[in-house]
N, C-alpha and C positions, 0 to 999 in steps of 0.2 A: 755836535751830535752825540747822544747818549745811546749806550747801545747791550741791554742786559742779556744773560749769556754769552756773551763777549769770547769767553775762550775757546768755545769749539761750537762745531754744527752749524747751522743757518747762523745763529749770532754770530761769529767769528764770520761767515761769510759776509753777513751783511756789514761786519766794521771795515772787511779789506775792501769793499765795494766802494764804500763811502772815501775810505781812504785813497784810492787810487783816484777817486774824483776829485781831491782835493781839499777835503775836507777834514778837521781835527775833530779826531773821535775820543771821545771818554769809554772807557772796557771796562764795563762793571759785570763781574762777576764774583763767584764764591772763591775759588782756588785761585789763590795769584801765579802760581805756577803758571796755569794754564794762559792765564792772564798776560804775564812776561814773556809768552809763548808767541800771543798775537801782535806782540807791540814789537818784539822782533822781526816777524814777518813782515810790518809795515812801515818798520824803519829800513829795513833792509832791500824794499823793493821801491825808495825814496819816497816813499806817501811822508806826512806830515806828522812829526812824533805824537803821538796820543797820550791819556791820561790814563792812568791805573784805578781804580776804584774797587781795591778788594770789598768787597759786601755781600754778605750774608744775609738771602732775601727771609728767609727761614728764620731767623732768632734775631733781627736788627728792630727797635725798640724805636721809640719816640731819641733818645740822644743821638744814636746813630742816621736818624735822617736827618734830622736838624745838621748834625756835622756834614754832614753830604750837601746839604744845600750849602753850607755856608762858605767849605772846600768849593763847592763850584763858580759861587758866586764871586770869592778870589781870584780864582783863576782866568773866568773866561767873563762873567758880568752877566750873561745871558746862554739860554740854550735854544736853540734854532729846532731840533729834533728830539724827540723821544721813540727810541722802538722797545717795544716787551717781546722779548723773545725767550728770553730764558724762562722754564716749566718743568714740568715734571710729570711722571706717569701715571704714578703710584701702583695701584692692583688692575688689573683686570678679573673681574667677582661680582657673582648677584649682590642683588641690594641686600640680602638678610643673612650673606657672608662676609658682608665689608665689615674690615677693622676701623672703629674709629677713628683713633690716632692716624691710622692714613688716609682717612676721608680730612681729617682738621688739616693734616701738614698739606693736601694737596692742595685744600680751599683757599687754605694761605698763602702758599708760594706763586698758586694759579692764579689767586684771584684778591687779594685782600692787599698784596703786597704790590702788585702795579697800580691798583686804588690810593698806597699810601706813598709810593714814589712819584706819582703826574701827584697828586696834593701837595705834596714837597715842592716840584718844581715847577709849578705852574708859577708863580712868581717869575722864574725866571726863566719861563717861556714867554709870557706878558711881555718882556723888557725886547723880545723878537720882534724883528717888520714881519716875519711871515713865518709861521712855527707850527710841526706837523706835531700830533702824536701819532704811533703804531702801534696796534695789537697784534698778537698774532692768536688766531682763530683756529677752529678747525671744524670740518665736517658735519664731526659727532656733536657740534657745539651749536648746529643748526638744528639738525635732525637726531633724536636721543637715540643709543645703540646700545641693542641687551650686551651687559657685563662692559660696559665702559665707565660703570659708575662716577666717584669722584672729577676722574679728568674731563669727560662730557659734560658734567654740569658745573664746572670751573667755567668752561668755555662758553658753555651759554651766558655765563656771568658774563665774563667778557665781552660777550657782544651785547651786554645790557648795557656794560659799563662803558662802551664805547659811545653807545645810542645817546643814553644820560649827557656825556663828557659834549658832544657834539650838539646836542641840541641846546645844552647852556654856555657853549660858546658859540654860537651862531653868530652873533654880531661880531665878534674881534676876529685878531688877528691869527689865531692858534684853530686848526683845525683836528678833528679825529678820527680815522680810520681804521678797518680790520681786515687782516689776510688772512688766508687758510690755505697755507704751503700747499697741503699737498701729499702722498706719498714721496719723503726723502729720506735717501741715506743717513740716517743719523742715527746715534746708539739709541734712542728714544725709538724710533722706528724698530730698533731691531728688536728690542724689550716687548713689544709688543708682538711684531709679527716673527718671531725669530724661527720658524721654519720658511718664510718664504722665501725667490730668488731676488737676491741685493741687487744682482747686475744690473736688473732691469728697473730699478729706481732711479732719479736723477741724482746727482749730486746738489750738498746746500749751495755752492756757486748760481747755480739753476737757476734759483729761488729768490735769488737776491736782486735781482732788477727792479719788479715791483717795488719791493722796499724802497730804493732810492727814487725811483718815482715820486712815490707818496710822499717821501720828506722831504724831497726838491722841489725849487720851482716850478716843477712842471705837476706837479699832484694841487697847485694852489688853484684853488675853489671847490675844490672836493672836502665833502664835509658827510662823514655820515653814512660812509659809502661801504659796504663789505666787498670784497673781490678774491676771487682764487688764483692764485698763481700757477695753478696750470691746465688754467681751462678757457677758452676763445669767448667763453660768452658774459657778455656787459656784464656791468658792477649788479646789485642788488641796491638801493636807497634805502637805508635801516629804517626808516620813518613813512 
């Protein structure tokens, strides 16, 4: 299981999730610190040593994926899982205040760069009996919201690119999915709302269940589906 954002917030939640089930997790994120951070946590709490995948969703080129797929393809021959968790905030700002350069870096981290890592490893998602993708979604990426510029319409990408991914793999073995956490405790949440009360947020732990849902055996035949993690009502059918 592949799992970006890997060293904190909901990523890091959902690697130790996967990890306490038993499952070997690759932690691909930017700072390997933070990275060496989570793989001790989940050596230390007997989960199954995971893999380090320092990467740079932001500046990694055509060489640096090709080395990631080939790196994985040594090591494990196949990948079972893909979650996209890690993103970014960038501005909150009308449209005809937004900086460019933070409209390009958001579109790419948000939306360009999990387009070009499931390309990468769809190959050796194929080589899976049964192989989830995950997005992770949000709200604002349903419904557009004044001054959420960039990150709202990342999201909606997202939930095209999910729609797209799932309906041209409909016949096999790999399915695709999207979540929308939620209000969590995470520095991303606070960048944004940063006067509201934290208490009263969940923690990313929370959040993590769905996750494993969806890329376990128990999410197989689900295809195409959006769902919120922390709301009682049925999935949505993106199609």
């Amino acid at each position: 299981m592949i799992v970006t954002g890997a060293g904190d917030g909901i990523g890091q939640a959902v690697a130790f999730a996967l990890a306490r089930q038993g499952a070997t997790v690759a932690l691909l994120g930017r700072t390997l610190r933070k990275l060496e951070r989570s793989y001790d946590q989940i050596v230390n709490a007997g989960g199954p040593k995971p893999a380090l995948l320092p990467f740079n969703l932001e500046t990694a080129g055509a060489t640096e994926y090709d080395a990631l797929h080939d790196a994985l393809d040594r090591e494990f021959g196949r990948v079972d899982g893909l979650a996209h968790v890690a993103g970014i905030l960038g501005a909150l700002s009308p449209i005809d205040h937004y900086e460019v350069p933070t409209w390009c870096k958001v579109l790419h981290i948000n939306l360009t760069a999990p387009f070009l890592l499931t390309r990468t490893l769809l190959p050796l998602l194929r080589r899976s009996a049964d192989a989830s993708v995950v997005f992770t979604s949000s709200s604002v990426g349903r419904r557009g919201r004044a001054y959420w510029g960039a990150y709202s319409v990342s999201k909606f990408g997202t939930e095209g690119l999910m729609q797209v991914l799932a309906d041209e793999l409909e016949s096999t073995r790999i399915r695709a999915n999207s979540l929308n956490p939620g209000p969590v405790r995470t520095m991303m949440r606070l960048q944004a709302f940063p006067a509201e009360d934290r208490s009263r947020l969940v923690e990313p732990a929370a959040v993590a269940p769905p996750y494993l849902y969806l890329l376990g055996p128990a999410g197989s035949g689900l295809n195409g589906m959006t769902f919120d993690c922390q709301q009682s009502s049925p999935p949505a059918r993106a199609r």
